[in-house]
C-alpha positions as CSV (number, residue, x, y, z in Angstrom):
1,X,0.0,0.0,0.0
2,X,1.6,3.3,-0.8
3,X,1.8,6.3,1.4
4,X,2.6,9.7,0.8
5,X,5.6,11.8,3.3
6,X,5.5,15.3,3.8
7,X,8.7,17.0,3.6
8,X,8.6,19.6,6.4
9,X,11.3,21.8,4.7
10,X,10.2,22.4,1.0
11,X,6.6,21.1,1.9
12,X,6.4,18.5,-1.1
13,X,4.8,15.0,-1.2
14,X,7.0,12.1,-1.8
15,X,4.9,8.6,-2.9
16,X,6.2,5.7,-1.5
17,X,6.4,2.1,-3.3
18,X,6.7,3.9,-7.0
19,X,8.9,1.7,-7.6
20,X,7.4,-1.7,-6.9
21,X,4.1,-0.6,-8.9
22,X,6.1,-0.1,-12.3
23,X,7.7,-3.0,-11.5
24,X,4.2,-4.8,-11.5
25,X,3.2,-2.7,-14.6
26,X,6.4,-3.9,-16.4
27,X,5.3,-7.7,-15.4
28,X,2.1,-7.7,-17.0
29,X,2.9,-5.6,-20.0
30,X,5.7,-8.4,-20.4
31,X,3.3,-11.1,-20.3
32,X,0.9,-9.6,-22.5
33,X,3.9,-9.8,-25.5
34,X,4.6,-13.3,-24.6
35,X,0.8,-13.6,-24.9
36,X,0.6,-12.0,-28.0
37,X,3.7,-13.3,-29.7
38,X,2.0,-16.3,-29.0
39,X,-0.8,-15.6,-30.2
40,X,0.9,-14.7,-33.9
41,X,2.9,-17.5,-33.8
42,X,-0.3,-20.1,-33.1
43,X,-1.8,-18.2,-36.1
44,X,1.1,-17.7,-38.4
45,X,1.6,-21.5,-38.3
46,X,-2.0,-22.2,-38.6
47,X,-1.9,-20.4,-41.7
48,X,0.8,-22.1,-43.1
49,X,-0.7,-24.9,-42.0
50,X,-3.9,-24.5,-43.8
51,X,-2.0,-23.0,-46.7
52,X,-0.1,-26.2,-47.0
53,X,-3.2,-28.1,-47.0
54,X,-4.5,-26.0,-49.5
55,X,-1.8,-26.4,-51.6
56,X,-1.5,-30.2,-51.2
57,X,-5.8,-30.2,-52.2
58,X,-5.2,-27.8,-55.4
59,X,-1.9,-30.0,-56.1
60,X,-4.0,-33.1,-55.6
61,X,-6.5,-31.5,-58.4
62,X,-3.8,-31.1,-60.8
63,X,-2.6,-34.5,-60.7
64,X,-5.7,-35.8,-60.6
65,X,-6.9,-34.4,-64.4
66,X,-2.9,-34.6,-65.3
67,X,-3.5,-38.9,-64.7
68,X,-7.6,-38.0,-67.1
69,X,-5.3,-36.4,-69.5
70,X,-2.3,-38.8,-69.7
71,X,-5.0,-42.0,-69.8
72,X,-6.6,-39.9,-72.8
73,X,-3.5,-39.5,-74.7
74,X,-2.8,-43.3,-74.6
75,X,-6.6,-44.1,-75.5
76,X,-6.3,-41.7,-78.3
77,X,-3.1,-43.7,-79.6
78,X,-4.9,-46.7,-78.9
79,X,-7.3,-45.9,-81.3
80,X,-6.1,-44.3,-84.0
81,X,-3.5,-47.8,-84.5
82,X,-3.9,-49.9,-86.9
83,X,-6.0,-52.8,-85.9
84,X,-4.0,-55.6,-88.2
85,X,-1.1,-56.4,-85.7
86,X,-0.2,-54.8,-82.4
87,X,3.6,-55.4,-81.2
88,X,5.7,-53.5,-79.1
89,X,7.6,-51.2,-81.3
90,X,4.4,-49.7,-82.3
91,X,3.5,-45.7,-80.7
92,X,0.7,-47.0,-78.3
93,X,3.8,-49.2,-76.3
94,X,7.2,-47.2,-77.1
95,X,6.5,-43.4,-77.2
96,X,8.8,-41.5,-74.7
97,X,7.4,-38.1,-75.8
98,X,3.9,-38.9,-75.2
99,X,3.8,-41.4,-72.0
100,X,7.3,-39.9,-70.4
101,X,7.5,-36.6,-67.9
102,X,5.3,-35.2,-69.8
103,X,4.5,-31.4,-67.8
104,X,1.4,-30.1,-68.2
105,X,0.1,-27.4,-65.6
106,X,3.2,-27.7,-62.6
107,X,3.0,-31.2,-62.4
108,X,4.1,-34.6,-64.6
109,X,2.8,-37.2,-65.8
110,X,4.0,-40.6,-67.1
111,X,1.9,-43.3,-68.7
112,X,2.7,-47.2,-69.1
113,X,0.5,-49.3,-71.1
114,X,0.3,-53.0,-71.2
115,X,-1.2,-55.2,-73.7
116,X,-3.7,-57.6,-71.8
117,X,-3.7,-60.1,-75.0
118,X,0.2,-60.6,-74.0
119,X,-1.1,-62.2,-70.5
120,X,-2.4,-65.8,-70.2
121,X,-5.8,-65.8,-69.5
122,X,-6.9,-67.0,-66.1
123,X,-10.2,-68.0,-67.1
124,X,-9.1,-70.1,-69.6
125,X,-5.5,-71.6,-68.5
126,X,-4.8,-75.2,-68.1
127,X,-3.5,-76.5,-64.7
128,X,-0.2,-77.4,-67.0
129,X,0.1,-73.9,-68.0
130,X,-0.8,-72.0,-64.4
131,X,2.1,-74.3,-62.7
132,X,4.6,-73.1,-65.5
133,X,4.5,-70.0,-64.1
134,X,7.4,-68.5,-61.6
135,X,6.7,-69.5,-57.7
136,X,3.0,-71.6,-58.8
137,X,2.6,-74.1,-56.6
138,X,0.1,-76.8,-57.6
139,X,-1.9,-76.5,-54.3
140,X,-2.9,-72.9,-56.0
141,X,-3.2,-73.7,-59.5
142,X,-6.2,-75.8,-58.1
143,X,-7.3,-73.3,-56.6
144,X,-7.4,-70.8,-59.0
145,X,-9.7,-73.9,-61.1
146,X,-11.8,-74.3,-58.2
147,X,-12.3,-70.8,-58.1
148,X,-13.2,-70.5,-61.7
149,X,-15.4,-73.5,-62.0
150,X,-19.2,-74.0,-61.5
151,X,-19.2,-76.5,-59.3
152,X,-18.8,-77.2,-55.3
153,X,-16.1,-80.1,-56.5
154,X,-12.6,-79.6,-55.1
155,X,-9.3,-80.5,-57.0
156,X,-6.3,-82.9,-56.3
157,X,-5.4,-79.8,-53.8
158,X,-7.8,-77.0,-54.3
159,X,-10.7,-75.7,-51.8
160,X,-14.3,-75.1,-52.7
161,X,-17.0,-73.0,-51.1
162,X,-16.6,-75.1,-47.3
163,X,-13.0,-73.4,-47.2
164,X,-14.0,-70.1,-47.7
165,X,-17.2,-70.3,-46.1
166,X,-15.8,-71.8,-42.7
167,X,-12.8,-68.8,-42.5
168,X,-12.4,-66.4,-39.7
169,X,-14.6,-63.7,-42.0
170,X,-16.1,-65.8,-44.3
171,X,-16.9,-65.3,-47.8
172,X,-18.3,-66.6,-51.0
173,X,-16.9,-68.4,-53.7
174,X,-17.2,-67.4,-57.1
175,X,-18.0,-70.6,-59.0
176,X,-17.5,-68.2,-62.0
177,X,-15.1,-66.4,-64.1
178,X,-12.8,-63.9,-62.6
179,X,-13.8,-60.6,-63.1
180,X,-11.0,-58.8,-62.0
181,X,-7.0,-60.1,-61.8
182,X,-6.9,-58.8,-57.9
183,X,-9.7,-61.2,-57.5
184,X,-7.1,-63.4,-57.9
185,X,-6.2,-62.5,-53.7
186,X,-9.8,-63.5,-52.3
187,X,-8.2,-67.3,-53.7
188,X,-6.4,-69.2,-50.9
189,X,-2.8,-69.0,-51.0
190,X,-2.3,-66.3,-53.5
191,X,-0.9,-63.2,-51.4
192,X,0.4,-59.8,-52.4
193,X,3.9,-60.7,-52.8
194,X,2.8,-63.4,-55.6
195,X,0.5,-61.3,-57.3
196,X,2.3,-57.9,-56.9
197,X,5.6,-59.2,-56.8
198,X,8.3,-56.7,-55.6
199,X,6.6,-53.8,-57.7
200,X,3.8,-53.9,-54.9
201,X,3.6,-49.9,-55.5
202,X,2.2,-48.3,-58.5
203,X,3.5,-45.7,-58.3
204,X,6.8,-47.0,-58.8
205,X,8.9,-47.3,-62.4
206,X,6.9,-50.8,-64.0
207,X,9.2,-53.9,-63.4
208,X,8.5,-54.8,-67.1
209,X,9.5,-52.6,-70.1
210,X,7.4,-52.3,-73.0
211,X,10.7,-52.3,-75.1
212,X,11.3,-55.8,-74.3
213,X,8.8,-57.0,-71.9
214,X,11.9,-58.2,-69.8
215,X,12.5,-58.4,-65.9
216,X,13.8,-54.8,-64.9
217,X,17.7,-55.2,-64.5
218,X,18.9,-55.9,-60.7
219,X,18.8,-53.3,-58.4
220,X,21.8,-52.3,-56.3
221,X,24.0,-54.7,-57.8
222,X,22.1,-57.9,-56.4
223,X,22.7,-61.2,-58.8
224,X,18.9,-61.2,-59.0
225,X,16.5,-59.5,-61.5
226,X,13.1,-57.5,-60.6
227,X,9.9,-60.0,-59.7
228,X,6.5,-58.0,-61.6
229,X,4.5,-61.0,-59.8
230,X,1.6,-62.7,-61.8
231,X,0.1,-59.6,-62.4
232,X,2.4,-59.4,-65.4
233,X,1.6,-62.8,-66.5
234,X,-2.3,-62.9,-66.0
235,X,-5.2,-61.0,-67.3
236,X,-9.3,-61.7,-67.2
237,X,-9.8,-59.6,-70.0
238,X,-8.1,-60.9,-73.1
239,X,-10.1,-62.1,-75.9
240,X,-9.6,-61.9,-80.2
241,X,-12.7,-60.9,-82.7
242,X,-12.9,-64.5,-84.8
243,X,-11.9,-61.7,-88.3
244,X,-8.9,-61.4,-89.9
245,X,-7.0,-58.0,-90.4
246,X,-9.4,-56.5,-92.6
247,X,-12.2,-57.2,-90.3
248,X,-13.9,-60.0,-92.5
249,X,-15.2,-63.2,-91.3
250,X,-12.7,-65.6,-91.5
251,X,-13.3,-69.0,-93.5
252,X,-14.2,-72.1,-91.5
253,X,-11.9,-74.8,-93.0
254,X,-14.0,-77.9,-90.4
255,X,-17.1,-76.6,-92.3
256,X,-16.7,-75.1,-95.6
257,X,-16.9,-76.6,-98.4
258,X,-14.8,-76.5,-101.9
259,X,-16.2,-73.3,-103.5
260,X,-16.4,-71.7,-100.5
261,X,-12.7,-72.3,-99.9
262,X,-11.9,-71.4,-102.9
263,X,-14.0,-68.1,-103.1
264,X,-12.6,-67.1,-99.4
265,X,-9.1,-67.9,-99.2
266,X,-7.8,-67.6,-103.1
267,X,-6.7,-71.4,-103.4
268,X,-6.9,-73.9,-105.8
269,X,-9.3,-76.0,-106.6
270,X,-7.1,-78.8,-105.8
271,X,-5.9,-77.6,-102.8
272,X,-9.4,-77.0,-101.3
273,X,-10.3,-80.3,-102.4
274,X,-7.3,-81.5,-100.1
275,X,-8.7,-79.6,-96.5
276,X,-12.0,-81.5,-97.4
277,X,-10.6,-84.7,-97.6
278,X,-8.4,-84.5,-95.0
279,X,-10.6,-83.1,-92.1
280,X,-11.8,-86.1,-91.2
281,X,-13.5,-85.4,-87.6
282,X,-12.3,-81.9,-88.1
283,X,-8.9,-80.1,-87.7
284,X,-8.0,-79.0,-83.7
285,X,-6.5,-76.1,-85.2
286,X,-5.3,-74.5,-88.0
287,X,-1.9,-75.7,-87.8
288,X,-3.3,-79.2,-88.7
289,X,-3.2,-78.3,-92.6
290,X,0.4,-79.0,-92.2
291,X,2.9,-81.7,-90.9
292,X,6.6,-82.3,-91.3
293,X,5.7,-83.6,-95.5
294,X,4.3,-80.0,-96.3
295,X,6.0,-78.5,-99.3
296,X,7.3,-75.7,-99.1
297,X,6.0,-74.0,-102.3
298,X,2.4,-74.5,-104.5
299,X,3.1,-76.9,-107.3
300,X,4.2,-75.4,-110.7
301,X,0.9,-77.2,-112.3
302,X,-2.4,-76.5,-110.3
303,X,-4.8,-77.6,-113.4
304,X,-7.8,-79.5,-111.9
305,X,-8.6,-82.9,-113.6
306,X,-11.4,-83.2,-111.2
307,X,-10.1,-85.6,-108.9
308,X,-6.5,-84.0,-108.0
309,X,-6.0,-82.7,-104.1
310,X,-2.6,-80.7,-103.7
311,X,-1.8,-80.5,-100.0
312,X,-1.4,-77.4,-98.4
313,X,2.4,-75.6,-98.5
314,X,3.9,-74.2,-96.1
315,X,3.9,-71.0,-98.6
316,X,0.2,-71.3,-99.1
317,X,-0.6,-71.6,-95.2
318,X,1.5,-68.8,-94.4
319,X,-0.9,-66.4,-96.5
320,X,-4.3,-68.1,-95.4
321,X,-3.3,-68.7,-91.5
322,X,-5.0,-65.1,-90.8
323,X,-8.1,-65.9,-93.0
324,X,-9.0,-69.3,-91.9
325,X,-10.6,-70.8,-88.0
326,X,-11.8,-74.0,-86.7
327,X,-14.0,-72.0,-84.6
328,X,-17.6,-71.4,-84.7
329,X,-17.6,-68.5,-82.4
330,X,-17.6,-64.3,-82.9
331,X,-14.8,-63.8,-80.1
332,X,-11.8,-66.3,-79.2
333,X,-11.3,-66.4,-75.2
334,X,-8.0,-66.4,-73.9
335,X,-5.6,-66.0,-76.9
336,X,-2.5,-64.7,-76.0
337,X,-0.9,-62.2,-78.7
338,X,2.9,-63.5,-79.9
339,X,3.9,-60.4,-80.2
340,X,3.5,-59.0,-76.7
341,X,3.8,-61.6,-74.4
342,X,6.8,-61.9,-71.6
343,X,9.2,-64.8,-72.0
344,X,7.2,-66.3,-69.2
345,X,3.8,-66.2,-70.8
346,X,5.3,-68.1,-74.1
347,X,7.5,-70.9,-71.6
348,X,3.9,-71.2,-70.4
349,X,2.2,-72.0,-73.7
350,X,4.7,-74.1,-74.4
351,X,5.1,-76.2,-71.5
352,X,7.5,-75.3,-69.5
353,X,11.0,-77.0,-69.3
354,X,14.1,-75.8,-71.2
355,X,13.0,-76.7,-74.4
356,X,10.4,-73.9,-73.8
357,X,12.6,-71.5,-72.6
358,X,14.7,-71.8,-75.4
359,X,11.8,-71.6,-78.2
360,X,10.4,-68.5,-76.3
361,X,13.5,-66.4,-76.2
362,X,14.0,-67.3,-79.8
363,X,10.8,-66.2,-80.4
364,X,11.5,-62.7,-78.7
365,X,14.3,-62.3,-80.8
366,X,12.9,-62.8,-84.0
367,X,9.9,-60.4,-82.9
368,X,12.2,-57.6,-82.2
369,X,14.0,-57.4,-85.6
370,X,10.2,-57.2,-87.3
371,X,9.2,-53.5,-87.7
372,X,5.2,-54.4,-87.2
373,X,5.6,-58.3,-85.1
374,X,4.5,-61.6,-86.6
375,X,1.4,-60.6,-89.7
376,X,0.0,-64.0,-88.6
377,X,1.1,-67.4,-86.7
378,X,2.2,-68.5,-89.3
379,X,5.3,-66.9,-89.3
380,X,6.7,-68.6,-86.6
381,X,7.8,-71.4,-88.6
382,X,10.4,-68.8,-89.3
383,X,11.9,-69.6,-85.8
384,X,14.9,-71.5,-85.7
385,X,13.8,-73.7,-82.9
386,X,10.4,-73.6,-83.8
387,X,8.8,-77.4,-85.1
388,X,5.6,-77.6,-87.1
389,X,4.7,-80.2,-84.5
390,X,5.2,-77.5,-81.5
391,X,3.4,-74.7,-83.4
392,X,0.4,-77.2,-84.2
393,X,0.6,-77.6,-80.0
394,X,-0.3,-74.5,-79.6
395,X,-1.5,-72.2,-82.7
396,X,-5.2,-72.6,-81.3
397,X,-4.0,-69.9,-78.2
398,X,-2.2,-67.5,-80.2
399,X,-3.2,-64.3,-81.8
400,X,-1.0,-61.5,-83.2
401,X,-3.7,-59.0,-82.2
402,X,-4.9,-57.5,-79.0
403,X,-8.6,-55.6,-78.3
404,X,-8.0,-54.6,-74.6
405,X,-5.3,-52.6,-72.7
406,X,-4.4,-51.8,-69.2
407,X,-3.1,-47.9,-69.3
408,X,-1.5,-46.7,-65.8
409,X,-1.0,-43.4,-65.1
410,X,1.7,-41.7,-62.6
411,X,1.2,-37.5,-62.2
412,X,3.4,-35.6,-59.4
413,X,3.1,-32.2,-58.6
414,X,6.0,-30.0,-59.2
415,X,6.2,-28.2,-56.0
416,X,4.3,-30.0,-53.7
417,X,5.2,-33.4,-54.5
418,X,2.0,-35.3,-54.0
419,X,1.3,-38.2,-56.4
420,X,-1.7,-39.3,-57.8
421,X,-1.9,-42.8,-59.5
422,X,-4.7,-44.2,-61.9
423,X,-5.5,-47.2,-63.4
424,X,-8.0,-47.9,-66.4
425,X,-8.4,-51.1,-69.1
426,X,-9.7,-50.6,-71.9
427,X,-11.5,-51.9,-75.0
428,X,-10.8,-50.8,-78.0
429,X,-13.0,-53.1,-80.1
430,X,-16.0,-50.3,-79.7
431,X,-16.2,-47.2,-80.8
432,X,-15.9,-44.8,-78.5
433,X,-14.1,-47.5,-76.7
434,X,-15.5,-49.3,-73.7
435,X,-14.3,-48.9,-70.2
436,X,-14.1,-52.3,-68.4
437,X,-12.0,-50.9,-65.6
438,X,-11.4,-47.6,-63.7
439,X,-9.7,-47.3,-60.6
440,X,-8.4,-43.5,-59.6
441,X,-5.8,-43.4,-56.9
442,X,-4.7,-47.2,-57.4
443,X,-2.3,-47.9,-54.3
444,X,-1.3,-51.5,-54.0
């Protein structure tokens, strides 16, 4: 409490305790700065805070339409390509300035598309060709079948609906084709690592080049190369239009007859006269107009007595292979395109076992030094190691034409960094072309 002193002499008033009061006043004006600089500083980094966010949702925008825009470019190449052959060397597979840090409003995009007819078909592979695939195990492989089938029948090894239903969280089996490849993880024993092999992040350069469709090289000088995991080797989607590369109906050599062979394909009389006699029960596929006796050339004299049959060349065949079917249907299932499948695919097709191996890399080779890919199957007798006898095992599964295309999209903002990843497959057979799959965002 302050009191005041009279000073008897000069008669002033002195205030005592002046000095503690300012130094009370001095105390609170101090803690109303530290108040205050708090105060800015809680809002100042709020601010940046919520500017940050603001930044991340516009960035998040821009990558967004940059993925709309990069999976438009690729459908746009998609369709305008010619529809006769698709190979790798062609500008909807190998086009740096298109698919490859592309900018386009302060952020990137880059675009990878894979040809789904390159994939073997898991709605239509044989337990033989699932377990010639890396790290199958034939306790899968049946149950992938099991999966796929229509019945409540279990495999050698597989599991039918009482496994699934009698799980932890129980679910349902499909009896039924798969619809999508991830479904491929709802199937006992197939796990992420399998499917998604060591590329288990989208966003991520793909393990498999379209240049080659070969495992990435090691990384940090292991002995080992890249695992894509099955997601390389499988698809759901692939199928081929039962037309050749102009789009016409191709001739039906179990069920045409002379004329119509004639008329359709541009033979001889002779030589159609020959597939009708020789059809017996009916041809498996259209490799069996061949065998090891084939000539190689048409005979210098094709005049028709009536009653001559010249056997089909090997020239002959390798001009009708893309016109003729032993098929009755509009769309072949499953077909896996020559000129886009991985080594692994083709060991598959073939069997498995070194033979295979060393057929498929042959095959790769040969592919690469053709501008446009194999023009039909045919062609393949051109493969050193290739035997008419191992191209009759498996022409029925091979195309050298695709309809439907996975196209991945990676965008990443300049500044910001964020990433947006989409996914989207494709068919091109329609006009505009059909979506079959979307998925914005993809994160394995």
């Amino acid at each position: 409490m302050m009191r005041a002193a009279r000073n008897e002499t000069t008669g002033s008033v002195r205030i005592r305790g002046g000095r503690a009061n300012r130094g009370v006043v001095l105390v609170m004006v101090l803690w109303i700065v530290v108040l205050m600089t708090t105060t800015v500083a809680i809002v100042s980094r709020t601010g940046r805070l919520d500017m940050k966010m603001a930044t991340a949702a516009a960035d998040e925008v821009r990558c967004k339409w940059a993925c709309r825009a990069g999976t438009e470019v690729a459908i746009g190449l998609l369709n305008e390509d010619s529809r006769a052959t698709d190979s790798l060397s062609e500008l909807w597979s190998d086009n740096d300035e298109d698919y490859n840090d592309v900018p386009l409003e302060r952020c990137t995009y880059n675009v990878h598309v894979t040809d789904e007819a390159g994939k073997l078909n898991v709605n239509t592979a044989t337990r033989d060709q699932l377990m010639a695939l890396p790290y199958m195990e034939m306790p899968i492989a049946d149950a992938i079948l099991d999966w796929r089938d229509g019945d409540d029948n279990p495999g050698a090894e597989g599991a039918e609906a009482g496994y699934y239903e009698n799980l932890p969280f129980p679910y349902t089996i499909r009896n039924g084709p798969f619809r999508t490849i991830r479904e491929l993880l709802r199937v006992r024993g197939v796990t992420k690592d399998l499917l998604y092999g060591q590329e288990a992040d989208l966003g991520r350069q793909p393990a498999v080049t379209q240049a080659d469709r070969e495992p990435s090289p090691p990384i940090g000088g292991q002995d080992r190369r890249v695992d894509p995991g099955w997601i390389a080797y499988l698809t759901c989607y692939s199928y081929e239009k039962n037309v050749d590369a102009d789009g016409q109906n191709r001739v039906n050599i179990n069920q045409a007859d002379e004329q119509q062979l004639q008329n359709g394909l541009g033979i001889s009389a002779p030589q159609a006269r020959w597939i009708v006699q020789n059809r017996g029960g009916g041809y498996q596929n259209i490799a069996g107009l061949i065998n090891q006796n084939s000539p190689k050339e048409p005979p210098e004299d094709s005049r028709d007595d009536g009653n001559r049959a010249d056997p089909i060349d090997l020239q002959t065949f390798s001009s009708i292979a893309d016109k003729i079917t032993t098929s009755t249907d509009a769309t072949l299932q499953g077909t896996v395109n020559v000129n886009t499948a991985p080594k692994e695919v083709l060991v598959a097709l073939l069997g498995g076992g070194d033979q295979a191996e060393q057929i498929a890399e042959s095959i790769i080779v040969d592919r690469s030094g053709r501008l446009y890919g194999y023009q039909s199957i045919a062609d393949l007798l051109n493969v050193s190691s290739m035997t008419i006898d191992r191209l009759k095992s498996i022409a029925g599964l091979l195309t050298v034409r695709s309809n439907v295309f996975t196209v991945r999209c990676y965008a990443t903002a300049d500044v910001g960094g964020a990433t947006i990843q989409s996914e989207c497959v494709v068919d091109r057979s329609e006009t505009p072309c059909k979506i079959l799959y979307w998925y914005h965002g993809a994160n394995y």
